[in-house]
N, C-alpha and C positions, 0 to 999 in steps of 0.2 A: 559498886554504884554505877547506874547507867547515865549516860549522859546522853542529852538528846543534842541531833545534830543543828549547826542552824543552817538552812536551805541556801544555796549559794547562787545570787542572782547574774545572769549572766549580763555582758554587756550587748548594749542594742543593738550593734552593729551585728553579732553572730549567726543572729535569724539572716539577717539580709546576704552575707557571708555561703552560708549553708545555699538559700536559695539562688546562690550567683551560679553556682558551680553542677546546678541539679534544673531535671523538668525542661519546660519549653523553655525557658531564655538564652541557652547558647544557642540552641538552634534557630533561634529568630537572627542572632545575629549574624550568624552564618548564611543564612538565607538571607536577608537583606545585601550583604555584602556579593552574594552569585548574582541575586538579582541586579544588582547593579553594573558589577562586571561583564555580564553576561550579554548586557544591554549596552554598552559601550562599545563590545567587541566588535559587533558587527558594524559599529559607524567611526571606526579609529582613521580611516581616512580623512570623517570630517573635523576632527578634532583634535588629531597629535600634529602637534605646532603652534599651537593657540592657546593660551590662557583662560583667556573669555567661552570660546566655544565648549573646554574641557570642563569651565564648571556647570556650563550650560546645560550641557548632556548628563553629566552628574545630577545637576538639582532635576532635573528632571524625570530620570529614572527614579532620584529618590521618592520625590514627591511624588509621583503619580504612580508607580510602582510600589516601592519598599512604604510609603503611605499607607495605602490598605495592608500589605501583608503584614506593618507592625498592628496596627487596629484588630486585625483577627485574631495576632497571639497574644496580646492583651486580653482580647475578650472570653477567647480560653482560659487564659489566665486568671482572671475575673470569675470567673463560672466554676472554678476547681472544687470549692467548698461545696455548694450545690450536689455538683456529682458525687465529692464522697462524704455527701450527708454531715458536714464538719460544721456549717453554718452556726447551729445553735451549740455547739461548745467554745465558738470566738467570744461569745458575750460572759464566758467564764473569767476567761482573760484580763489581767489587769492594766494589759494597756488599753488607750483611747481608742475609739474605733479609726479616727485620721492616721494616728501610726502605725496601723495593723493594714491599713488599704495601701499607704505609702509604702512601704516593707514590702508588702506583696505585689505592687506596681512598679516598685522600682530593678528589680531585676530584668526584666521584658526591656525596659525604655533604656536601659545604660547597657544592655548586649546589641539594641538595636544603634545607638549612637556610637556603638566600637563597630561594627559592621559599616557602616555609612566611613568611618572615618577609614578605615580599612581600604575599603575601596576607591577613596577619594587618594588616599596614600596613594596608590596602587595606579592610581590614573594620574595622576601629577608624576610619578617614575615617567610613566610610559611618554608623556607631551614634554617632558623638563629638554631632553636634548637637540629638540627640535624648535624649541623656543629664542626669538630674538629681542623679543618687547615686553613691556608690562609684565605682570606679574597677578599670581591667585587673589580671589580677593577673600580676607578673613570676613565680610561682612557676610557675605552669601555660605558662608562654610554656619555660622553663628547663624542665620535665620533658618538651615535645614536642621539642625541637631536641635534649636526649639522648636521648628513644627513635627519634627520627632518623638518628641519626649512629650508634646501634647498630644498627640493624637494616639501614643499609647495609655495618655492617662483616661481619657474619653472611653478609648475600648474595654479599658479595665471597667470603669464605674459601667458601662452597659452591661459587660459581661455580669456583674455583679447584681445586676436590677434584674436583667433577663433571663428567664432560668428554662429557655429554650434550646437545645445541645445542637441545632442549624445556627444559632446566634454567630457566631462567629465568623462562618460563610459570607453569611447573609450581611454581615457590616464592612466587610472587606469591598462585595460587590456597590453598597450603598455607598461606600467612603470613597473609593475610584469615580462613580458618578456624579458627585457634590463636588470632587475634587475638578473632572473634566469638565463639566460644562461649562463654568466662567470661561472656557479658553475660545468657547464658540459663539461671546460674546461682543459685539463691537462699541464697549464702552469701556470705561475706567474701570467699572467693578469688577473686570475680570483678573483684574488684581488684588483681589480679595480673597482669590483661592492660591495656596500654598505650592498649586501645583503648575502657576502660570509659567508658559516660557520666556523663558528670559535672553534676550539678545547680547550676550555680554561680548562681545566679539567688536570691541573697540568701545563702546560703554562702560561705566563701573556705577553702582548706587552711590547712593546721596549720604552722608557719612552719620542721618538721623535711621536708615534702614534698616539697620538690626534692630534697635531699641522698638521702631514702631510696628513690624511683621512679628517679633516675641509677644507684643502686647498684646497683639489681637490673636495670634493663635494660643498662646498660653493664659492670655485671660479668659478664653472660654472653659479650656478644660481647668484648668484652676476653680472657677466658680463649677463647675459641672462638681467637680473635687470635693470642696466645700459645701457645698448643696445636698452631698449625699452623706457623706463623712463626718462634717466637723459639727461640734456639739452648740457652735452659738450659729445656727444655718444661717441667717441673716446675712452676713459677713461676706454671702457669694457674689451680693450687690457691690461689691467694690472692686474686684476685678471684673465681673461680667462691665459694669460701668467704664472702667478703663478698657475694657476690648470694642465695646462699640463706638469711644473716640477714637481708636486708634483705626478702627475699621473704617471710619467718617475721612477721618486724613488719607487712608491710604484711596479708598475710592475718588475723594477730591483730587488728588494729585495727580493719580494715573501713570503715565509715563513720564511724568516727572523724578520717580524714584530715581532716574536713570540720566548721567550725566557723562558726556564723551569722556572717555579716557585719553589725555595729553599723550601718555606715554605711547600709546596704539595709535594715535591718531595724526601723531608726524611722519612726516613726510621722509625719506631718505631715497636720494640719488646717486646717480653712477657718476665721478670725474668728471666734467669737461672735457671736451679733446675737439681740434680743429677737425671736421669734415665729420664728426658723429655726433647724432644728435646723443640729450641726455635722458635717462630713463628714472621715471620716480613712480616709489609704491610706498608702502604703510611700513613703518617699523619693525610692524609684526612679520611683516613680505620681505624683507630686507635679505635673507640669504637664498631667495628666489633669483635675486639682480643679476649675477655671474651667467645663470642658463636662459636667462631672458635678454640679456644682452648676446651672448652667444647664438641665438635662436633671432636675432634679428639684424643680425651682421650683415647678411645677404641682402634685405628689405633696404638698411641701409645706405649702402654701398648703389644701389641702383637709383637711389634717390639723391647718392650726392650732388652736389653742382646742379639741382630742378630748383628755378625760382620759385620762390614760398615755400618750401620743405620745411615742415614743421627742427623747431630748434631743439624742442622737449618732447617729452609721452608719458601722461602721467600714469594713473591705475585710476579705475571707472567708478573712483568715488568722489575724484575733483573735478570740476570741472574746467576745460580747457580755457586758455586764455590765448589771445593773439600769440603765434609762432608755436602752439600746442596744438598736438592731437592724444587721442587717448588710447591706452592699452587695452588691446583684449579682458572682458568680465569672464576673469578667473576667482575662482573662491575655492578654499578646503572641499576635498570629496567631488569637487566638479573643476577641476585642473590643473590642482594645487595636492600634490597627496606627499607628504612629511617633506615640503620645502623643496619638491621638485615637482616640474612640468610634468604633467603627465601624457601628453602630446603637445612637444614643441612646434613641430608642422602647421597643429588647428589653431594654434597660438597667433602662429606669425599670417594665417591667412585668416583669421579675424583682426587682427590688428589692421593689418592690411585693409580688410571690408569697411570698420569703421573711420578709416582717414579717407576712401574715397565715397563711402557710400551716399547718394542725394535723394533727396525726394523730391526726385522730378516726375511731370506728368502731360503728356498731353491731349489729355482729355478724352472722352470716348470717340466711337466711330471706327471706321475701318485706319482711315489714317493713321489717328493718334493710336491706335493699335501698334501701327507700321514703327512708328518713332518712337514707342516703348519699349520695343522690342530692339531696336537701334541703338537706343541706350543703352537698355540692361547689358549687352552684347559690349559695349565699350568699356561699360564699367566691367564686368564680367572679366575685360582679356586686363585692363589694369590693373587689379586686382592676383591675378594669376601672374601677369609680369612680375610685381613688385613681391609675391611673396616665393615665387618658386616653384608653385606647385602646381599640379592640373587644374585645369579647370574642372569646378562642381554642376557646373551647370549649361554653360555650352562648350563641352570638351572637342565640338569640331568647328569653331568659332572661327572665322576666319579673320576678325578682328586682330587677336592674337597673333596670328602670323603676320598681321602688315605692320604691327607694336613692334614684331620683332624684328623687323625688317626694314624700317628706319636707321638712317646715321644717328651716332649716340648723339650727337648735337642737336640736330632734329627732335632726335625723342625728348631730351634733356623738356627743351622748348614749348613741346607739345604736352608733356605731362605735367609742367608748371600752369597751361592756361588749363587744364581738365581741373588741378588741384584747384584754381583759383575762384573754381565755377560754386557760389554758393549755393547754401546747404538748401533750400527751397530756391528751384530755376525751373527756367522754360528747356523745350527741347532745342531752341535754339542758342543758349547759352552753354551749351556739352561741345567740344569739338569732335570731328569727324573725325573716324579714324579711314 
């Protein structure tokens, strides 16, 4: 006697399984993750030591980079059945058609969310030991891997609509241009693209910013989803509905998303000590203070015992108060590269320029030509006295040598009334040298 077999159904997950491991989805995610790397490498100056800046640059390659190239392999993705003629044997199939697009969309979008996470790993190693403040933020990690996973869902359903074998190109280039343009926008709305920069470098979002940038990028592709896929279509009205609130809030708000970071955004100074002033920078600058104090020992030293000689020097984000002057504008990739000076020297001779620099003027003419030039020329050898270095600009200055050439009492005397001369003067309020 024969016995007939009964068909053994498999479980859901095996398709998805089968298609993890095969086709274009590793390789998206492996492209995504170079693409990203790739694009960090060259700006690791501006961003190993920071938190803020590292996710910065991250979300940024992501989205406007690893953004299209996930959109393309989606829409390959998408397009599969078309090319090898499979189309009309899906509708044999007894699953729904929402589970059969899901299945075949979700391998593309969860190789590309390990590639993103890959690289973000990869970039948090690289900034971790050179960090002193704050910390990554999960919020911004959680709106890149949802405008990830939506924007491969979008490629998928085009590839699927579109049965042109350039589609995929062609949405890549499309999806980079929709994505750039809000940035060359001078309104709120240009936070509406997923692929805006973000200043997080002493900033952190508003702790409603995941919830609302998932809503508006995931409810578009979700109703896109819906709209093509699920059997009661209607139904795309409620998430496309929730993405254009959530679209209305984020363009109202604007730069609001964005709220100072305490942790980045205090202050830390050097010790006290009788005859040197104090030095204060950002948290995040805090193991800069040893080679910046170092680098202006001599600046110092030449200023001790000058009436009015600033007490403090803060960093060129505070503003100075009575018995302050401010420090040289150093930032990551332009002074600052992994928490050291990169020219201590131009340091201390802009530091220098901005305690004594005025905007003084005496007006046109042949004269006031005469007493501009008599200025710049004082401030000029000042500036050169107090930080050490040659002169930039009149290196045969004879000012300079009669600065130097003063009794230290004297000079003391004379560079307390130069300090004293405010910051908008006549030419007769500069002393002569």
């Amino acid at each position: 006697m024969t016995g007939s077999k009964t068909p053994v159904r498999r479980p859901a997950h095996t398709a998805l399984l089968a298609e993890l491991r095969r086709g274009i989805a590793p390789w998206t995610g492996l492209s995504v993750a170079l693409t990203i790397l790739v694009t960090l490498w060259g700006k690791a100056s501006q961003w190993q030591g920071s938190w803020g800046e590292t996710q910065s640059q991250v979300h940024l390659a992501a989205a406007l980079l690893g953004g299209p190239l996930v959109a393309a392999a989606a829409c390959w993705q998408g397009g599969r059945e078309h090319r090898r003629h499979t189309a009309e044997l899906l509708l044999s199939v007894p699953r729904g058609r929402l589970a059969q697009v899901t299945t075949a969309a979700a391998p593309v979008v969860l190789w590309a969310a390990a590639g993103y996470l890959v690289a973000l790993a990869a970039a948090f190693a690289a900034t971790a030991p050179y960090t002193a403040a704050g910390g990554p933020s999960v919020s911004i990690v959680a709106a890149d891997l949802g405008f990830l996973l939506s924007i491969g869902l979008v490629g998928f359903v085009v590839g699927r609509l579109v049965r042109w074998r350039l589609i995929a190109p062609v949405s890549a280039v499309c999806a980079y241009v929709v994505l750039g343009f809000p940035g060359y926008l001078d309104t709120s709305a240009r936070f509406l693209s997923p692929a805006q920069e973000l200043f997080l470098d002493g900033s952190a979002p508003v702790w409603w910013f995941t919830p609302v940038l998932v809503t508006w990028t995931g409810g578009i592709a979700v109703a896109l989803l819906l709209g093509y896929a699920a059997r009661r279509r209607h139904l795309a009205v409620v998430p496309l509905a929730l993405a254009i609130a959530a679209g209305t809030l984020i363009a109202h708000t604007g730069e609001g998303l964005f709220r100072e970071d305490p942790a980045v955004a205090r202050r830390v100074c050097t010790k006290a000590a009788p005859g040197t002033p104090q030095i204060c920078v950002r948290a995040v600058d805090a193991p800069v203070l040893p080679q910046a104090s170092e680098a202006l020992r001599g600046m110092f030293s030449r200023l001790e015992g000058v009436p009015g000689a600033p007490v403090r020097y803060v960093d060129s984000g505070t503003d100075p108060k009575d018995g302050e002057a401010a420090l040289a504008h150093v930032m990551r990739g332009w002074g600052i590269t992994r928490n050291r000076l990169t020219d201590p020297h131009l340091y201390v001779y802009d530091t220098a320029l901005g305690l004594v620099n005025h905007d003084c003027s005496a007006g046109p003419g042949e004269k006031g030509r005469k007493q501009d030039e008599r200025m710049a020329r004082t401030t000029d050898a000042v500036i050169s006295w107090l930080s050490g270095e040659d002169s930039l600009w009149y290196p045969d200055s004879r000012s300079l040598a009669r600065l130097k050439a003063m009794p230290e009492a004297e000079r003391k005397v004379w560079l307390g009334r130069f300090l004293a001369v405010p910051a908008h003067c006549t030419p007769a309020e500069v002393p002569v040298l």
